[in-house]
N, C-alpha and C positions, 0 to 999 in steps of 0.2 A: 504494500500500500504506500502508497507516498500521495498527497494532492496537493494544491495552494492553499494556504490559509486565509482568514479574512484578515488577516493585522500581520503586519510583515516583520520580521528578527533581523539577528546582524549575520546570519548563514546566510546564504542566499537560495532563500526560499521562492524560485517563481509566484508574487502571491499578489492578487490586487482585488478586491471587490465594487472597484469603479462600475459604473454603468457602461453595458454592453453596447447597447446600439443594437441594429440590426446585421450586423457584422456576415457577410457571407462568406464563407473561404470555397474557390472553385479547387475543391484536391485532383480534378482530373488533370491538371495542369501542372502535377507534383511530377518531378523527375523521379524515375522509379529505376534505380540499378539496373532490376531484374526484367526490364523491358526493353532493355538492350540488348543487339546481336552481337557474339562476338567479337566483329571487327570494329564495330560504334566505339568498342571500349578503349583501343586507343585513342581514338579518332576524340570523341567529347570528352573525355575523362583526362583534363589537365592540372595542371598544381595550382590552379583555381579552385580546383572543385574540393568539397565537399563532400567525406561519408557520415552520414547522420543514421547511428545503429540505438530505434530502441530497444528497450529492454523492457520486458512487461514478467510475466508472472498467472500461472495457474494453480489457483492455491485458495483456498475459503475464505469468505468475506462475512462470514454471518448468514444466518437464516435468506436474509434480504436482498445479497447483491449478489451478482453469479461472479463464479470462477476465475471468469474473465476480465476482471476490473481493471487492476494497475493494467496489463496487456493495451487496453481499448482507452485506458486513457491517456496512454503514452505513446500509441499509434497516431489517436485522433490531434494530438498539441502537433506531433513531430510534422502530421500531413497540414494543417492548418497555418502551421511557422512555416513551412517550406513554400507552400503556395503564398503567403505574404510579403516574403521575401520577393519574389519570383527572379527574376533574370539577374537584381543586384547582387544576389549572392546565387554561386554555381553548387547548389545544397541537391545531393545524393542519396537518398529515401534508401536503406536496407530492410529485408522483411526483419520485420517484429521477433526477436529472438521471447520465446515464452516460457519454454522450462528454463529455468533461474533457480536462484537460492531461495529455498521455500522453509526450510527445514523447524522453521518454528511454528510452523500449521502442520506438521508429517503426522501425527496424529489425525487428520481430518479424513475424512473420506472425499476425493475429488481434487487432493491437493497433486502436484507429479513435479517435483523437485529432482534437481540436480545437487551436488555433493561441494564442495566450495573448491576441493584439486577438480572436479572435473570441469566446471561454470572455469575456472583460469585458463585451462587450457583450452575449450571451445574459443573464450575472448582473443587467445594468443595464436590459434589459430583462422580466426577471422581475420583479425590483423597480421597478420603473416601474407595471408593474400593478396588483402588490400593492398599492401605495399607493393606487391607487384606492377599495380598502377602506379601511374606520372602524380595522384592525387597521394597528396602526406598528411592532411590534418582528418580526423576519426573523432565525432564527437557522439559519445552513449548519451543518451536520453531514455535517466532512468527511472520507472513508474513504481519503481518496488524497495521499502526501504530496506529490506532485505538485503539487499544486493547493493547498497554503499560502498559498505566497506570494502568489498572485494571486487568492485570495480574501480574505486582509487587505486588498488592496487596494480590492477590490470592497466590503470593509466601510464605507472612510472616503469611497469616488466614489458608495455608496448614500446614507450619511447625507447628503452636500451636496446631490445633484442630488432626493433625494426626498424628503429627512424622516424619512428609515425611524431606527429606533432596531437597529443588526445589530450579529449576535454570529459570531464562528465558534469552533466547538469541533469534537474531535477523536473518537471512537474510543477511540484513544490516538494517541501521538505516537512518529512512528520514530525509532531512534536518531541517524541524520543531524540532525532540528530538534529534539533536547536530549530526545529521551525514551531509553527503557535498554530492552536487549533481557538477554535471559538470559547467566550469566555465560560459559558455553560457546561462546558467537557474542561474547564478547569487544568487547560494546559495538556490533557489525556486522552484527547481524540488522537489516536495514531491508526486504529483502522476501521475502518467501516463506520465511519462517527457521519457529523454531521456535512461537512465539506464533503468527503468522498464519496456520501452519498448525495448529492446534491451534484456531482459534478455526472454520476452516472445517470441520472433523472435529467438530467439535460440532455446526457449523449444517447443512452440508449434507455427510455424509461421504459416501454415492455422488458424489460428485465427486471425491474425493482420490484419487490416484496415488500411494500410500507407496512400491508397490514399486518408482520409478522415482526416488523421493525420492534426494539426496545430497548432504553437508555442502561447503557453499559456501562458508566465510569467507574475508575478504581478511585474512589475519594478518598478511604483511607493514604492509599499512595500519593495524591498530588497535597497532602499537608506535612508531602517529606523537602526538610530543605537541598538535601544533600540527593539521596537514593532517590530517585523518581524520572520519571521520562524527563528528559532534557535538563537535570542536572549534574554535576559536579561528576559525579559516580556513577558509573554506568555499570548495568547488572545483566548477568545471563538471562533471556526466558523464553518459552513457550507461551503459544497464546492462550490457549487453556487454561493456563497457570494464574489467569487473573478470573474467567468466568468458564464455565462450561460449553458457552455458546463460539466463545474464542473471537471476536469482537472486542473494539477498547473505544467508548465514542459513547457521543449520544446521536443517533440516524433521524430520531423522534423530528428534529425542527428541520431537517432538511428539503431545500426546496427548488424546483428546477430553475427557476428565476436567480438565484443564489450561483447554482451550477455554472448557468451561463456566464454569468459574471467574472465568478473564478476561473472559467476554461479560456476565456476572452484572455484575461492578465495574464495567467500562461503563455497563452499565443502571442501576445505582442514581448513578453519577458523575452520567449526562446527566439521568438525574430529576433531582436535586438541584440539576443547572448551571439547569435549566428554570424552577425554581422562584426562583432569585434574578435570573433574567432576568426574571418575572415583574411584580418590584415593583422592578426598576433602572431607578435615576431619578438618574445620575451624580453620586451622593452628593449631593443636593441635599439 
């Protein structure tokens, strides 16, 4: 899970609750890798260009939201920035990589998680490839906080072993890695709360289960100063581990109007992230 928040931190949490507008994004217009012939791949694919790989995640979200969440909401930012951007920046759409590091929902039924050696080597050999292109910059656009940590890592084992120039951004960032959920979820919406659900009610609302929805927060934990999501001290856990339903949020107030707002600030966040990845040249 990862989404934007409605109040923004000093991480850099993709997160804006401004007013949407009527915002269209045309994604048939998205540069798509995997729509290219062979020989295209030299030909368009220059050290201009742009691989933009998300990363989503098949893994339980609660009674309420399917499987598919972080996947569809780290698709939807990556097709929506790319298409905003359009021709200013030469941005390269990878398919959605979905088995990721799940392993704190492996308890659930319908979650299918990868192992964290083997999610390194998948990333290292993605970029192992890529590099064989005239293209050097690899930005993850990642929907699962799950999968943080161990794609920063894959950031700095791409740069040495390939040359690659990589970036990883966010969605937004969950409250656990220093981004803010709504004041109601008490700093403790990290999954399936109220943002993340509100951002899937925008994207795909025949998938949501409202009436099944119900407020999950660990209250006892967010009146810890130290131990608690996005403090000081960071602690092992399963999601189980705080309710049986495996769930941390409250879904209760979410609303697709809300959705859109945050999915909007996303999209212009990641335009914008796209565009200074563009000409980053480590302050040279």
């Amino acid at each position: 899970m990862t989404t934007a928040s409605t109040s923004c931190s000093d991480t850099p949490p993709f997160c804006s609750a401004e007013p949407a507008g009527d915002t269209v994004h045309d994604v048939t217009q998205v540069r798509r890798f995997i729509d290219l012939r062979a020989p295209e791949v030299a030909e368009r694919i220059t050290e201009r260009s742009i691989f933009v790989q998300p990363l989503g995640a098949i893994e339980q979200h609660g009674p309420h939201l399917p499987l598919s969440t972080d996947s569809l909401v780290a698709t939807a930012v990556a097709e929506a920035a790319i298409a905003e951007v359009g021709e200013e920046v030469d941005a390269w759409l990878l398919p959605t990589l979905t088995y990721t590091k799940s392993n704190e929902h492996a308890w659930a039924p319908g979650t299918i998680w990868l192992s964290a050696t083997t999610l390194l080597a998948v990333l290292d050999d993605i970029g192992r490839c890529l590099a064989t292109t005239r293209a050097k910059r690899l930005v993850f656009l990642n929907g699962h906080g799950g999968n943080s940590a161990l794609a920063n890592v894959a950031c700095r084992e791409l740069r040495l072993a390939h040359g690659l120039m990589t970036f990883l951004a966010h969605p937004g960032m969950p409250a656990d890695q220093g981004g803010a959920s709504p004041a109601g979820e008490l700093g403790m919406g990290i999954h399936g709360g109220t943002d993340e659900t509100s951002v899937v009610l925008h994207l795909a609302p025949e998938l949501v289960r409202m009436d099944l929805a119900e407020r999950r927060v660990p209250e006892k934990l967010a009146g810890n100063k130290y131990v608690r999501f996005g403090g000081r001290v960071s602690f092992g856990w399963l999601s189980n581990d705080f309710n049986p339903d495996g769930y941390i949020g409250d879904p209760l107030p979410a609303d697709a109007e809300l959705g859109k707002q945050l999915f909007e600030g996303n999209v212009r966040a990641f335009g914008e992230a796209l565009r200074e990845v563009a000409t980053f040249d480590f302050g040279r």
